[in-house]
N, C-alpha and C positions, 0 to 999 in steps of 0.2 A: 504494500500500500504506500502511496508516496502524496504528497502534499499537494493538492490541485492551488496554483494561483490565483486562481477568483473566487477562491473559497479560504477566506482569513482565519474562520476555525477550523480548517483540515486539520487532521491530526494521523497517523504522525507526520513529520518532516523526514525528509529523504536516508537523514543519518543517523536518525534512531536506530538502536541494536537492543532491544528486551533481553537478547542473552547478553550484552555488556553493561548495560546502563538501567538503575536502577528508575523507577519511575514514579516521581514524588509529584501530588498533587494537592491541592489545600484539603483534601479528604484525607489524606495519611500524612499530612506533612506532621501533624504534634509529637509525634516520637522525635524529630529531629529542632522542633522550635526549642533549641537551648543552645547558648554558644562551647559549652562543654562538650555534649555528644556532638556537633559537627566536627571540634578540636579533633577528636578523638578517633570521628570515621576517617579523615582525609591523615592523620597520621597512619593509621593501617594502612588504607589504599597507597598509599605512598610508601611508606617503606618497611613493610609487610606486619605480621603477625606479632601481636605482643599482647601479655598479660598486664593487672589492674596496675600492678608493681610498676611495670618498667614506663609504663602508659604516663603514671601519677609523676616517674618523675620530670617524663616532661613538659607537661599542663602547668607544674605547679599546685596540683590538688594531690589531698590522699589518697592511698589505694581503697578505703569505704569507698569515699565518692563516687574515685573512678570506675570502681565494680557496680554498683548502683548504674550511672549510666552506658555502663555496658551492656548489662543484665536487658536496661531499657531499648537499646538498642538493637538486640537479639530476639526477645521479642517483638518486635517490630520485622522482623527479619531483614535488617540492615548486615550486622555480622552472624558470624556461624562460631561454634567452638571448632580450633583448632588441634583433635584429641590428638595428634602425634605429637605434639610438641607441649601440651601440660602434661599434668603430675597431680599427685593426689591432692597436694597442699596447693597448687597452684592452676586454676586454667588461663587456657590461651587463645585467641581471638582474632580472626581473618574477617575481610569483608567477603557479600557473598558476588559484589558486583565490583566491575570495576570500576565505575563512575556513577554521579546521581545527575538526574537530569529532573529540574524543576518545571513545570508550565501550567500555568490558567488557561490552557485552551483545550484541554482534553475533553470531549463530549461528556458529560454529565458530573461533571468533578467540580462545576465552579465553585462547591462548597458554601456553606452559611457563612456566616459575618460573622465567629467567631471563629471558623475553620480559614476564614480569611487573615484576623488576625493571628494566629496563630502563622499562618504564612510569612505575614508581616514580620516576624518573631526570626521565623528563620532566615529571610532574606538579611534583617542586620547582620544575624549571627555568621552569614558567610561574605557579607562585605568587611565586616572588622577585623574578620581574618585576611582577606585582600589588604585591607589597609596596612595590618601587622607586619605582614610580608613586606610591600613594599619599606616601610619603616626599616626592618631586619635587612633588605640591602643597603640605605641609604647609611645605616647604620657600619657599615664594612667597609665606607668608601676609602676611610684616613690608612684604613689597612692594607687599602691596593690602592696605595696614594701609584706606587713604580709601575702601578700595569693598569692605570687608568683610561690612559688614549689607545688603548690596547681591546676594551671592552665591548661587545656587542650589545649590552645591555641599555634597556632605553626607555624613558616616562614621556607620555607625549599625551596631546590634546587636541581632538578637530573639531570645531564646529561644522556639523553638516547639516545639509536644507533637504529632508526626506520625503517622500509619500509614505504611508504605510508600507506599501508593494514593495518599495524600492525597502525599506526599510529591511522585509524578509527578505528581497534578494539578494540586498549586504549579509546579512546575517546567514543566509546559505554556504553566500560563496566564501565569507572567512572560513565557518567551518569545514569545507573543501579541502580549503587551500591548510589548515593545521593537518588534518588526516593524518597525511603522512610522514610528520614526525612522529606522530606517537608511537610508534612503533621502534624498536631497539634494533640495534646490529645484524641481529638472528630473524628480524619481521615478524618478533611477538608483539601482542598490542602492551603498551604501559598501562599496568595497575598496580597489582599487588604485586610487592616485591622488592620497592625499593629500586635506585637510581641503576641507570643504565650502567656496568662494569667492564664488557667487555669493547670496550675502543678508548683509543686513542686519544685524549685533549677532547672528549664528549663529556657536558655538564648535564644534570637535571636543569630545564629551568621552568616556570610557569606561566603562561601565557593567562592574562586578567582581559577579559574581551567584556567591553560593558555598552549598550547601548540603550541608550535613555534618552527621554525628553528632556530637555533643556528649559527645567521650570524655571520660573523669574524669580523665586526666592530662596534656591536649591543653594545658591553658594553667599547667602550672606549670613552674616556673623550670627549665632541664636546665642541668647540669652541662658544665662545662667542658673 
């Protein structure tokens, strides 16, 4: 099934994969409305498998916490237990997908006004971590002061003048045109697993693709 043009709520879009991409909509999104458990899925899917222990220390939360929303999570069937790799005193935690794919346009999921907020909830919780990110390079630059003009990496800004259409046709052909990095050395797709190992001068990095309306009050100063 693939996305007709003149039909704005087609669903799906071209590059959906159900066996890769997990499918989040304001009807199931409240398992994930918390900035903790999204922390905590996109560390898995990024660099594989880990229990409450090793999870908490990098959150910054305790192992209760972390287990709490893992447990939440699992139910939800976001991750799965890992039985090869826990123990009786410890388990262990994989995601079951490789990526989450959010949208309000899936035929019957527009969900109630609290299943909306509730959206609302996750959408900060995965821009703050975009934001963090960025922060954490900007954070590293005094460190590659010697390999600064040397860097691919890059923050940029366009104003652009959309229709709708044209809108999804941008938003098609980015994702097109990423495809095929994601994929490793070997032509596995990137998930679980952790940074690509086998090449050469090959980094992880994260591509932040955001496209929004350009409200009139989105960038000014809010009050305290």
């Amino acid at each position: 099934m693939t996305e007709d043009p003149d039909d704005p709520g087609a669903w799906p879009p071209p590059w959906f994969d159900p066996e890769r991409y997990a499918l989040v909509t304001p009807v199931n999104v409240q398992a994930l409305a918390h900035p903790i458990r999204v922390s905590l899925l996109r560390l898995l899917r990024e660099d594989g498998p880990g229990s409450a222990t090793t999870l908490a220390e990098r959150i910054g939360q305790s192992s209760g916490v972390t287990s709490y929303h893992l447990r939440a999570l699992a139910d939800a069937g976001f991750i799965e237990e890992d039985v090869e790799r826990g123990t009786r005193r410890e388990r262990w935690w994989r995601p079951v997908h490789e990526g989450i794919t959010f949208s309000f346009r899936v035929p019957g999921h527009g969900g109630s006004d609290a299943q909306v907020e509730a959206a609302e909830r996750y959408m900060r919780a995965v821009a703050q971590v975009a934001y963090e990110r960025v922060l954490g390079y900007i954070d590293t630059l005094s460190a590659r002061h010697d390999e600064l003009h040397l860097l691919p990496w890059q923050l940029g800004e366009t104003t652009l003048s959309l229709s709708r259409a044209e809108a999804r046709e941008l938003a098609l052909r980015i994702h097109a045109l990423v495809a095929p990095y994601r994929s490793d050395q070997r032509g596995r797709a990137r998930g679980p697993g952790g940074p690509d190992d086998d090449g050469e001068g090959r980094e992880r990095a994260v591509l932040q693709f955001q496209l929004v309306p350009d409200e009139p009050d989105a960038t000014a100063p809010r009050r305290a």
